[in-house]
N, C-alpha and C positions, 0 to 999 in steps of 0.2 A: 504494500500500500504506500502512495506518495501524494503527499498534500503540497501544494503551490502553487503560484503565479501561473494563471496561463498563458502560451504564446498565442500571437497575430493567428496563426490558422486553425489554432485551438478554438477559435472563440465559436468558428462554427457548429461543433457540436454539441457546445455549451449550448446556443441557440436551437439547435434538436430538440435536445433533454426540456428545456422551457416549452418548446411545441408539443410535446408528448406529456409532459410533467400539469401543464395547465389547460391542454385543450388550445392551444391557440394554432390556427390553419396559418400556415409558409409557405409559399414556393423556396423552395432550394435547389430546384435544377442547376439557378446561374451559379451555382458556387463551383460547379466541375469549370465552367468556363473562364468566370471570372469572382475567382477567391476571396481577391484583394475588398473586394465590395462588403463584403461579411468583415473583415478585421477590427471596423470602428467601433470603438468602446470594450477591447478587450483587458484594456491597465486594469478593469475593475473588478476584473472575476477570479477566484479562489477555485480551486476544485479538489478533489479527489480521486486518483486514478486506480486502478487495481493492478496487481503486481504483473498482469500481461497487457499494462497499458492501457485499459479503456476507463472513460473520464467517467465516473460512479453517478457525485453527485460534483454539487458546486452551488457558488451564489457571488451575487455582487457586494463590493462593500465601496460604497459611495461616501467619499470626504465631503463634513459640513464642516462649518464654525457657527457655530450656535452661541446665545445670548444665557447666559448664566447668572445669576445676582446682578448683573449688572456688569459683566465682563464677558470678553467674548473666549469661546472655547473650542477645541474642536471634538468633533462628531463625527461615527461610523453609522451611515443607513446602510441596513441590511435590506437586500431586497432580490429577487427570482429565488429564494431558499428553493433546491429542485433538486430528485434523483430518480432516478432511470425506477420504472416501478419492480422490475427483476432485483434492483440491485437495493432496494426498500430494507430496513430491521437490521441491518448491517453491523450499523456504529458510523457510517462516513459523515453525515452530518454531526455529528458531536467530534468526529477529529476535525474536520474543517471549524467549528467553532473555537478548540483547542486553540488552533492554528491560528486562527484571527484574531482572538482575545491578545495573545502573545504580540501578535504583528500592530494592534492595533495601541496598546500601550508603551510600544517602540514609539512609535508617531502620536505620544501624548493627545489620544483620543479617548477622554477620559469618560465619553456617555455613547454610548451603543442604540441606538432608535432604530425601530423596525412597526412593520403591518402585518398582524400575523393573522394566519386563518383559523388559528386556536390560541389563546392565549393559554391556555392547558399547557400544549406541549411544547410553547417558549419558555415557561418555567422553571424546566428542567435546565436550560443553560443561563438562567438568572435574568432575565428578562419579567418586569412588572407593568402592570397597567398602569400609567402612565397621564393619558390623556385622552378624553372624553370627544366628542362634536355631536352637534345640536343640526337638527335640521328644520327649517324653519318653513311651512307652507302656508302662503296669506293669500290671498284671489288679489290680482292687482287692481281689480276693482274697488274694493276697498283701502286703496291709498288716496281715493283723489280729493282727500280732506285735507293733506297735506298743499303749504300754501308757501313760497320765497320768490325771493326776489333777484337770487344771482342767477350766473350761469353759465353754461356745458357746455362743457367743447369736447368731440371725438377723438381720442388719439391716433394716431395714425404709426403705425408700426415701421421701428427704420427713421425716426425723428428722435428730438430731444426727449428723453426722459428724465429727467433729473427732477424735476416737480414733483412725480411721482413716488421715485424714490423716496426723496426729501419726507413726503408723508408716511409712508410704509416705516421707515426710522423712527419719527416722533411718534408715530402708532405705539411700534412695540418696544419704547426705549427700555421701561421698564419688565418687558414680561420674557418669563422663560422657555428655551427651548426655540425661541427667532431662530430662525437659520438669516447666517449675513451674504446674500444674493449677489452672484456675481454677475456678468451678462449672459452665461448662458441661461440661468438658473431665470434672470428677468426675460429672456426670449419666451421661457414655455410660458410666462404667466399673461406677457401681455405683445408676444410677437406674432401671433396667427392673423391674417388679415381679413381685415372686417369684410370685405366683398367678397371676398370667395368662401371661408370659413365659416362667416356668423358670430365670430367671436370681436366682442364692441368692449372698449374701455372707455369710460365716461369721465372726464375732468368736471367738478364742482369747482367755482369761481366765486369768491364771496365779493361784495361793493366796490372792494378795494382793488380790485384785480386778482388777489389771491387765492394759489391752486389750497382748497380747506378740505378736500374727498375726492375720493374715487372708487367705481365700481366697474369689475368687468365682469360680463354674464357672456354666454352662449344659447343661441334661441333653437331650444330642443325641439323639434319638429314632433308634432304626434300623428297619430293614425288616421284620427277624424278631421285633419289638414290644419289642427290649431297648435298654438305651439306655445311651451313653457318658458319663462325665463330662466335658466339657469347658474346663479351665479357662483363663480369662481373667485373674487376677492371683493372685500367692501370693506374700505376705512377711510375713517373721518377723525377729527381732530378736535372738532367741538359738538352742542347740540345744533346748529344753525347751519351747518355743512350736513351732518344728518340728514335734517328734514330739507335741507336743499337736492339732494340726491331721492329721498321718497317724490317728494313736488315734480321730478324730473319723470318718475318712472312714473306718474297718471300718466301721465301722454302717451302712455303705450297699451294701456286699455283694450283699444279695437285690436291690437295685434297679439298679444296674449293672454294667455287668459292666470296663469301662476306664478308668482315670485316664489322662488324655491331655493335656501340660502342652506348650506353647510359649513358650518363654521365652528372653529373647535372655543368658541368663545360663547359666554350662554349670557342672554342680554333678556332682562323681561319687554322686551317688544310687546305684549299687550296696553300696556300704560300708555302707548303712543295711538295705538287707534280707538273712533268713536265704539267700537264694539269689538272688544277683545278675543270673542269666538269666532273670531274668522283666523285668528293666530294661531298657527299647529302648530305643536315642536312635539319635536323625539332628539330623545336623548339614548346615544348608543357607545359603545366600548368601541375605541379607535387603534391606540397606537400604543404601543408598550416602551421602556424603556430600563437601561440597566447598566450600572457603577462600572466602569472597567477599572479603574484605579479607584478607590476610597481616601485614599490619604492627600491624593491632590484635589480631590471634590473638595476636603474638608477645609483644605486650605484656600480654597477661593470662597465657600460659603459664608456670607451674610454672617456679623454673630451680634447679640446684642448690647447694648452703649455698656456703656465702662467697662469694667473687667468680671472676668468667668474661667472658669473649667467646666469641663465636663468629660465623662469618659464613656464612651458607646463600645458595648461585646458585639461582634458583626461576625456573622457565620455564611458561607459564602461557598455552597460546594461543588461549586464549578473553577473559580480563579482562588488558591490557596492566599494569594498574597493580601487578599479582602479580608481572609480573618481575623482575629486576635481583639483586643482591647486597645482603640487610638480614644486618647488622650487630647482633646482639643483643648489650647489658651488662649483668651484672649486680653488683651488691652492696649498700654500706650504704646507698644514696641510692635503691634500688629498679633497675627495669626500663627501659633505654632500648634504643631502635631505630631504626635509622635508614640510609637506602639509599645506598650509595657505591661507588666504582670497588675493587676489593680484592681481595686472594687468597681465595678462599670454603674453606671447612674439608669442606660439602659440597654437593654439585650435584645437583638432581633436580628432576622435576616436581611442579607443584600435586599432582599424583594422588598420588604418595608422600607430599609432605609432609601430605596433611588425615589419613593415614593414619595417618602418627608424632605430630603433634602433638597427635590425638586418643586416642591411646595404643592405636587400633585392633590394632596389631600393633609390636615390637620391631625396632631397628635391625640386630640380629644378624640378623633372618630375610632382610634386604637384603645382605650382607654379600658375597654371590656373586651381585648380581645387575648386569646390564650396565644398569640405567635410573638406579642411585643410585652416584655415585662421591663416594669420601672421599678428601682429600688431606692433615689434618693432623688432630691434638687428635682420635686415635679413642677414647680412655674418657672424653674428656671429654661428645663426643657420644655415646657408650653410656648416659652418665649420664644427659644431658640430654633423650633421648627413648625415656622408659618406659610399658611395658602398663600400662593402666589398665583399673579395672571399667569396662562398659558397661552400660544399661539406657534403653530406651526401648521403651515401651507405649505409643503413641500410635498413630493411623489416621488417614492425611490421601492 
């Protein structure tokens, strides 16, 4: 068995295994012809091959830099997890995880995000839930109460974006898990063109000229010739850029008939319209997340004003090096950490802690639960592992 980087002409049967592994229809004919066409995007696949050379399983692991307390970090998205269904119950995905855990804390990737089609059996290699999204169905017919005064300009793909940007930043200055967009990453959100695609990004203009919102949807065509809004991102920066972007979308009444919003952020949207039963949400399990280093998490996380210790037991049995008793300080001299024999304040697993540290969920909601025990300093840990906004818009 051998686990590693794949080459250039490897990648194509990486791309098999995904066609076979998910259902997804390929022509592959042109790869006898012309190879070279298959090669793009192979830096990013791992695989596993068997001792007569054929590629088992494999997966991508895509570099972020994501938004952390307030600092930027980097990030492994895991994504095509796939293996040959013969070559299923093996072990080659957990040696490819092995393998990556390792590779990935070489290249101070200290949080792991993935979308998995069971969080069950992501567990097993220390992966938690993580992050929630809301989906939001309102009939665009009841927006058209909505009433401003600025206004919207179409972006046009292949022009400046910097305005854009600039808001997508002040958005998520504060909240965790941002990925920081580079161009390619701004191409998939807002590069498809509107004439041939369907896919519209809306700039909001407040009095003053200023870009204050934007939204970009996709008009999903349905069966009975009408078609849904679908959107893809919406941020604004105050209340009055809000409701400048609802005000914009009455006008589209005759043309669709649903605004249909997924968004891993949960907003009471009924408070804004005259009849709050026309607002659907569902609320569903999204994206898991998981520590690859603990002791540099610890050292960038948030701690509270003046000075503290604290000691966390962290059991971890997929990455050894996550275990033991770290010892967090803080005060005028900054953040130290450091692992030692000690009475721990609290004891749980990786899976809890990528939970708290990411402010995924509050320590109160563990409070009665038999996996997280506390044995001393409980406000001081109340303080020190708080909700935090989340956002992440990314596909890997």
């Amino acid at each position: 068995m051998e686990v590693r980087k794949i080459k250039p002409e490897e990648h194509i049967e990486a791309l098999k295994i995904l066609s076979i592994a998910f259902r997804w229809s390929r022509d592959f004919s042109e790869a006898e012809v012309n190879p070279e066409k298959f090669y793009k995007g192979y830096e990013t696949w791992r695989a596993v091959f068997s001792d007569e050379g054929k590629m088992c399983s494999a997966f991508e692991v895509t570099p972020f830099k994501i938004k952390f307390d307030g600092k930027l970090v980097n990030m492994a998205g895991v994504g095509g997890v796939i293996s040959l269904p013969e070559e299923r119950n093996k072990g080659y995905v957990r040696k490819l995880f092995e393998y990556c855990f390792k590779e990935m804390r070489e290249k101070k990737q200290i949080f792991s995000f993935l979308y998995p089609f069971s969080n069950e059996y992501y567990r097993k290699f220390g992966y938690e839930l993580c992050l929630d999204k809301v989906r939001y169905t309102i009939p665009l017919s009841s927006i058209k109460a909505f009433k401003s005064s600025g206004e919207v300009r179409l972006y046009i793909p292949g022009t400046d974006y910097s305005h854009i940007k600039t808001m997508y930043d002040r958005f998520t200055e504060h909240k965790n898990l941002t990925s920081e967009r580079n161009e390619f990453l701004w191409n998939k959100h807002i590069g498809e063109d509107p004439y041939k695609d369907n896919l519209y990004t809306y700039v909001w203009y407040n009095s003053e000229n200023k870009p204050m919102s934007y939204i970009t949807f996709k008009c999903q065509k349905k069966a009975d010739f009408g078609a849904d809004m679908q959107v893809k991102e919406f941020i604004w920066l105050n209340e009055e850029a809000l409701v400048g972007i609802f005000s914009f979308l009455s006008g589209f009444t005759p043309s669709y008939k649903d605004f249909i919003w997924e968004t891993t952020e949960n907003y009471n949207l009924k408070l804004l319209f005259p009849e709050p039963a026309y607002v659907k949400t569902e609320v569903y399990s999204f994206g898991m997340n998981r520590i690859v280093d603990l002791e540099e998490v610890l050292k960038l996380k948030n701690c509270p004003e003046g000075e503290g210790t604290l000691a966390f037991e962290v059991k971890d049995d997929f990455l050894e090096w996550n275990n033991g008793i770290f010892v967090v300080s803080w005060g005028s001299e900054g953040i130290k950490v450091q692992k030692k024999d000690c009475s721990p304040d609290l004891s749980c697993s990786i899976l809890e802690m990528t939970q708290l540290l990411t402010g995924y969920t509050e320590l109160e909601n563990y409070l009665h639960s038999k996996s997280i025990k506390i044995y001393s300093n409980n406000n001081l840990l109340l303080n020190y592992f708080k909700k935090s906004e989340l956002f992440l818009n990314e596909s890997f």
